[in-house]
C-alpha positions in Angstrom: 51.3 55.4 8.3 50.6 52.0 10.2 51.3 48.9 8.7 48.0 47.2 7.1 48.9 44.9 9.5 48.3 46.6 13.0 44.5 47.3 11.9 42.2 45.5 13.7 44.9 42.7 15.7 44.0 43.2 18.8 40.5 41.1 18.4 42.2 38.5 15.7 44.9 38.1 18.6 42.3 37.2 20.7 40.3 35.2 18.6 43.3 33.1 17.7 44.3 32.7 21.3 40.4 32.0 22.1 40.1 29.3 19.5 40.1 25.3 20.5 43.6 24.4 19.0 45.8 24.1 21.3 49.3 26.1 21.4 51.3 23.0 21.9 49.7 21.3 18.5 51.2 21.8 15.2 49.4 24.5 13.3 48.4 24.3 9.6 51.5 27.0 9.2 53.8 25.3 10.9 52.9 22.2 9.0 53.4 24.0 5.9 56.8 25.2 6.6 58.5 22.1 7.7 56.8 20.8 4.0 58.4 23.2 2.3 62.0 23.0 4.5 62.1 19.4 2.8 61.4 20.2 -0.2 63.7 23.2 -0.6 66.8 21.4 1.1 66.6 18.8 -1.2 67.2 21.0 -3.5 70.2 23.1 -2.1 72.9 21.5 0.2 74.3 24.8 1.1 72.1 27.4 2.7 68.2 27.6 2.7 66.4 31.0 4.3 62.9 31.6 4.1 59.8 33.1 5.7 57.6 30.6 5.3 54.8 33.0 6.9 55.8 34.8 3.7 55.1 32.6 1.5 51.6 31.3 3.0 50.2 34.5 3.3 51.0 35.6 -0.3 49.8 31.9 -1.9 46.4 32.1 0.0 46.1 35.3 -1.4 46.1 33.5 -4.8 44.1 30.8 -3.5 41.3 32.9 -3.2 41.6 33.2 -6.8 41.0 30.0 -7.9 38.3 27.7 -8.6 37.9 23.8 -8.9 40.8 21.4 -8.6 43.4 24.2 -8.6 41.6 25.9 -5.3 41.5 22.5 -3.8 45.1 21.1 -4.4 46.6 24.6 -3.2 44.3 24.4 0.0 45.8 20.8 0.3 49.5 22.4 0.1 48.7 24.7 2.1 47.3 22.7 5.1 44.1 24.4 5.2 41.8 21.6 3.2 40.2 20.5 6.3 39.3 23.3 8.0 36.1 25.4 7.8 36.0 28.5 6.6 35.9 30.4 9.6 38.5 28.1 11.3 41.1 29.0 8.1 40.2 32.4 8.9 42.0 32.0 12.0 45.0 30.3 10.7 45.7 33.8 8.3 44.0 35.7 11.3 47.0 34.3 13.2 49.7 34.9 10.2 48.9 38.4 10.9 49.0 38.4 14.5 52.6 37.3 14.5 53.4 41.0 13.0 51.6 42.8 15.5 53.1 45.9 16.6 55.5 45.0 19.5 57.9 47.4 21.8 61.8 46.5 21.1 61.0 44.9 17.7 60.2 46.5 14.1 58.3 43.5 12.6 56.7 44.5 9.4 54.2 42.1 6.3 52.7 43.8 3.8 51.0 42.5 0.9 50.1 43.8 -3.2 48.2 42.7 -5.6 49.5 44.1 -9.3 46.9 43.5 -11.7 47.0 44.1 -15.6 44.1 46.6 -17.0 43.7 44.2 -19.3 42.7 41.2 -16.8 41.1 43.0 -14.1 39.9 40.8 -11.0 36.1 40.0 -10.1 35.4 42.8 -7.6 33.8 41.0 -4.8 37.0 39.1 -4.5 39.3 42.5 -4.8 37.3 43.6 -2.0 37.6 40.4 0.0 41.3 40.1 -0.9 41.9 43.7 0.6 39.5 42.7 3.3 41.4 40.0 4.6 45.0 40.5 3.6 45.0 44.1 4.3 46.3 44.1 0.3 47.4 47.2 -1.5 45.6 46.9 -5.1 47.5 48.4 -8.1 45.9 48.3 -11.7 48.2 49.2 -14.3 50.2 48.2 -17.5 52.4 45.7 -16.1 54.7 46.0 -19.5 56.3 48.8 -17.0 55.2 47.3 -13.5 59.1 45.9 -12.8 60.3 49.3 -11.4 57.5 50.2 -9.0 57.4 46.5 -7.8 60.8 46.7 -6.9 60.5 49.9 -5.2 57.4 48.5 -3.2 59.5 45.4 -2.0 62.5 48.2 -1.6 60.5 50.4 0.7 58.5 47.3 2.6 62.1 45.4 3.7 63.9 48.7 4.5 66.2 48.4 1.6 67.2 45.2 2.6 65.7 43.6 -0.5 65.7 46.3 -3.5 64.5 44.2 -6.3 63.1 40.6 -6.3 62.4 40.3 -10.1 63.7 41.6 -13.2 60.9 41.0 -15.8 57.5 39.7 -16.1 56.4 37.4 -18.8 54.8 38.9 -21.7 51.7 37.7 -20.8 51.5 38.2 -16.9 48.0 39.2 -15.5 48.7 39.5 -11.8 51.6 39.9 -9.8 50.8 39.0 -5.9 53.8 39.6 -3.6 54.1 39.6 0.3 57.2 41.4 2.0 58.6 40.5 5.6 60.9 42.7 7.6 62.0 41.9 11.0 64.7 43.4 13.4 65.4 42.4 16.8 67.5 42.7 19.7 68.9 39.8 21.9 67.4 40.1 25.6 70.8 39.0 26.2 73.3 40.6 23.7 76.4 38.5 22.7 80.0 40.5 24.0 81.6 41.9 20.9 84.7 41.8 22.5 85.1 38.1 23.1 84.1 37.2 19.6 86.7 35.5 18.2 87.6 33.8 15.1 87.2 29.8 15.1 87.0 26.9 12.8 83.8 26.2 10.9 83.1 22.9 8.6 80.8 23.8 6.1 78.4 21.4 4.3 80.5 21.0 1.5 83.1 20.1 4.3 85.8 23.2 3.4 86.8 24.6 6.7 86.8 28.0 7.4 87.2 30.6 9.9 84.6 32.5 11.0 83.8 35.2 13.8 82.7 32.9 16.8 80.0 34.4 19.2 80.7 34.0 23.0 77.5 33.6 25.4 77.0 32.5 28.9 73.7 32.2 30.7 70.7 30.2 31.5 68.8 28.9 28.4 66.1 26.8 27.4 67.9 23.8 26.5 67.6 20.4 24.8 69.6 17.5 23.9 69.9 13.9 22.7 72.5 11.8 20.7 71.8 13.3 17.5 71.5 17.0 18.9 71.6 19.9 21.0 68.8 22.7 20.8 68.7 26.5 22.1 66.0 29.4 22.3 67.9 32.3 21.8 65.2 35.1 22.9 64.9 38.4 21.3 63.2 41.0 23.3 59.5 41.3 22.5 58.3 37.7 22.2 60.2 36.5 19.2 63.2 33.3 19.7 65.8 32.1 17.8 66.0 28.3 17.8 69.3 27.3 17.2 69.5 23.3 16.1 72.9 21.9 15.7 73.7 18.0 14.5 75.6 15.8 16.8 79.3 15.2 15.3 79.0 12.1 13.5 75.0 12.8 12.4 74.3 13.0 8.9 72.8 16.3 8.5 71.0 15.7 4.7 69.3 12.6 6.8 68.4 15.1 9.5 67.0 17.5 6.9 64.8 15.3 5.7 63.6 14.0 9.0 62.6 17.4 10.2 58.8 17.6 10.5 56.4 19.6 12.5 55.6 17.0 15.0 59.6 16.8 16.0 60.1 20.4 16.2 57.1 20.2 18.7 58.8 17.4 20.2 61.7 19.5 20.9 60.2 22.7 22.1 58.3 20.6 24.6 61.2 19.0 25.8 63.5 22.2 26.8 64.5 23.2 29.8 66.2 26.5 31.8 69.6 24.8 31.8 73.1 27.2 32.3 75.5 26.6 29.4 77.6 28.3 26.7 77.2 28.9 23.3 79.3 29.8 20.5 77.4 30.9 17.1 78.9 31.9 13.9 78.0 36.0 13.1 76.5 35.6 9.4 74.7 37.0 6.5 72.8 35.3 3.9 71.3 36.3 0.8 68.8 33.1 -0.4 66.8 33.6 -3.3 64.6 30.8 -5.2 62.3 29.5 -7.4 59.4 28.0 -5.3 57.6 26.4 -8.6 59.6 22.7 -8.4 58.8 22.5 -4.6 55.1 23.7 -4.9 54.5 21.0 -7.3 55.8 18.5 -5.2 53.6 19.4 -2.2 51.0 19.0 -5.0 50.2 22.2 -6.9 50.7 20.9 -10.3 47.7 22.1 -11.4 48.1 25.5 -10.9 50.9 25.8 -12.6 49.4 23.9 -15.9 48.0 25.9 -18.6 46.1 23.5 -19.7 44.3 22.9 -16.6 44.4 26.0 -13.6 41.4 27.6 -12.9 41.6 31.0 -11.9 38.1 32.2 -12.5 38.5 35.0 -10.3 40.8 37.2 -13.0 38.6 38.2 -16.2 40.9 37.2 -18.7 38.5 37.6 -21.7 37.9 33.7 -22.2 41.7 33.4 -22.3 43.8 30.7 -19.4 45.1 31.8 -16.5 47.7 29.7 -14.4 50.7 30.7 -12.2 53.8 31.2 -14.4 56.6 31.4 -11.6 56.7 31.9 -7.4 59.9 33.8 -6.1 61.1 34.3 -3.0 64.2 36.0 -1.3 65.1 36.2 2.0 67.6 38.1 3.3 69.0 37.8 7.0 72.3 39.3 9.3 73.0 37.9 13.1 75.4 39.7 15.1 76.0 40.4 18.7 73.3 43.1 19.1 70.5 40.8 17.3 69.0 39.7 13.9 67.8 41.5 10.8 66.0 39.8 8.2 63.8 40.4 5.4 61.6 38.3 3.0 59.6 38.9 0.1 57.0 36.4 -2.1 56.5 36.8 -5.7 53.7 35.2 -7.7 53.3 36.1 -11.4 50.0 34.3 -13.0 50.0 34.2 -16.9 47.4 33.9 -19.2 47.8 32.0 -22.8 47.8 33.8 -26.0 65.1 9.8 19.5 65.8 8.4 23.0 66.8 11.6 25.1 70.6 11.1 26.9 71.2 12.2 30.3 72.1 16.0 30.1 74.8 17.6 31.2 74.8 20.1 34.6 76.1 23.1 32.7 76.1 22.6 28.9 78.3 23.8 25.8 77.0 24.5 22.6 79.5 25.0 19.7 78.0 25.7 16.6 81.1 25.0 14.2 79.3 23.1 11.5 75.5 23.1 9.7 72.7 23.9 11.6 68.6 24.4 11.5 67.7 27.4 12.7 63.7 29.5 13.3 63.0 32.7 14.3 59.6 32.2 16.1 56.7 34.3 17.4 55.5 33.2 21.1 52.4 34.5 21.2 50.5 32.6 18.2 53.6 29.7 17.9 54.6 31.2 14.0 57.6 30.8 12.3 58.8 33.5 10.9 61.6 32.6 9.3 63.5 29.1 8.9 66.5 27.7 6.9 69.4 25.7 7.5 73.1 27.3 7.6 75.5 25.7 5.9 78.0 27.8 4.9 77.5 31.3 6.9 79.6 33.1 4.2 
């Protein structure tokens, strides 16, 4: 069976790719993800891994079940506020055309909608919902929904992610979850046989040794005083940005400088350059609550039970408002390529720098935190994002 997907993304390809915004510009996704990179390193000064495609897709979702304020302050978050309505069609038309069917990749989203048979949704806006988001729709008592959701995510990420919740609140109405899965192979594949343990300073500044990833070729390269920059590619259009801190840059400070306009920045300034690089082989499994970041980008509302407006559920005169957002995000990088996996959960309730002169052939030793995206070419979406601190 094709992913929901596939359908139709040929002509939303090209109507993204026809549209006036240029590719070069930040997009209201890309926005949105460095937003919620703040926001969620502040919070952790380990490791951070998420698919901030994930996350957009499955809150817009929502979004198109609210009303008022609530609807307004989650378009704000979201970056869409501005735009028309066709025009924030194209920024979900695009979403979806970053998991396009591809040779050499298996790049999967799928979205759900798991409604209670007690709060069922207006119909118009199921229909738009499955429309648009391509969204499986499930009505059913959602006392016993936790098995089948899991199994959902379970089946969606390939096993990689067999459960993303354990229970639902009492008095849950809709679940709305989007799942990621993404697996790709280097064009150039790191030599297993010159990996080699070396020294890596985590952010908590323990040392450790790690597996050490050997590469030699030409790359598109940056640097300046406070860091180098990489694309890794992956065959079929999808990169791996590797960011690392210069020595003696603070990398919480860098964190919280990172917007959309200096990752632009950067991937205008590379350049084919020949060079080394050295990268940790890692696995993380991240997994948080989204709710204190959400607010802070200015979604109080919807989380208020006293004030969302989610007129689009049938609640029987009862509130609505959004209870909790999860998301885990799973990922592996080894010599042969990158797996990774992401899943959203929402459950709503109701009450009862100056560039230096670069180097001829450069060196890139990855021994200590770093940024890193995974990033389609084609429509400029970031897939997944984090920052590595401790690759154990």
């Amino acid at each position: 069976m094709p992913w929901p997907f596939a359908r139709k993304v040929s002509e939303k390809l090209s109507a993204v790719l026809a549209s006036d915004v240029p590719r070069t510009s930040s997009s209201p996704s890309t926005r949105f993800a460095f937003k919620l990179f703040r926001e969620l390193a502040t919070a952790d000064a380990s490791n951070v891994f998420f698919s901030p495609s994930s996350i957009m897709l499955c809150l817009a979702m929502v979004q198109e079940l609210a009303s008022g304020e609530t609807r307004r302050d989650m378009a704000k978050a979201l970056e869409i506020a501005s735009l028309t309505p066709a025009d924030a069609q194209l920024v979900i038309d695009a979403l979806k055309a970053a998991f396009r069917p591809r040779p050499e990749v298996t790049l999967r989203s799928a979205n759900s909608l798991w409604c209670s048979d007690h709060a069922p949704v207006r119909p118009e806006l199921a229909a738009k919902l499955h429309d648009i988001y391509d969204a499986e729709w499930t009505t059913l008592d959602l006392a016993a929904a936790v098995p089948r959701i899991n199994a959902w995510v379970n089946d969606k990420t390939n096993g990689m992610i067999r459960h993303i919740l354990d229970e639902l609140p009492p008095l849950a109405v809709m679940v709305a979850i989007n799942a990621v899965y993404f697996k790709g192979r280097w064009t150039i594949p790191f030599i297993r046989a010159v990996t080699q343990d070396g020294p890596f300073t985590t952010a908590t500044g323990q040392t450790k040794q790690l597996p050490m990833m050997l590469q030699s070729a030409k790359y598109d390269y940056y640097e300046d005083k406070r860091l180098q920059a990489v694309a890794l590619p992956y065959n079929g259009g999808m990169t791996m940005y590797v960011v690392l801190p210069a020595e003696r840059t603070d990398g919480q400070q860098l964190q919280r400088s990172l917007t959309s306009g200096l990752w632009e920045s950067w991937l205008a300034e590379l350049e084919p350059m020949p060079g080394t690089v050295r990268l940790p082989r890692f696995k993380l499994d991240y997994c948080a609550p989204l709710e204190p970041a959400l607010k802070a980008l200015g979604m109080e509302r919807a989380f208020d039970r006293n004030q969302a407006e989610f007129d689009g559920i049938h609640a029987g005169g009862q509130a609505v408002w959004i209870d909790r957002v999860v998301h885990r995000a799973v990922v592996e990088v080894n010599e042969e390529g990158t797996v990774a996996a992401a899943a959203t959960m929402v459950a709503e309730c109701q009450s009862a720098s100056r560039p230096v002169r670069r180097l001829r052939i450069f060196q890139m030793i990855v021994n200590r935190p770093f940024f890193v995206a995974i990033r389609d070419e084609l429509t400029g979406t970031i897939l997944f994002m984090g920052w590595i601190g401790d690759p154990q």
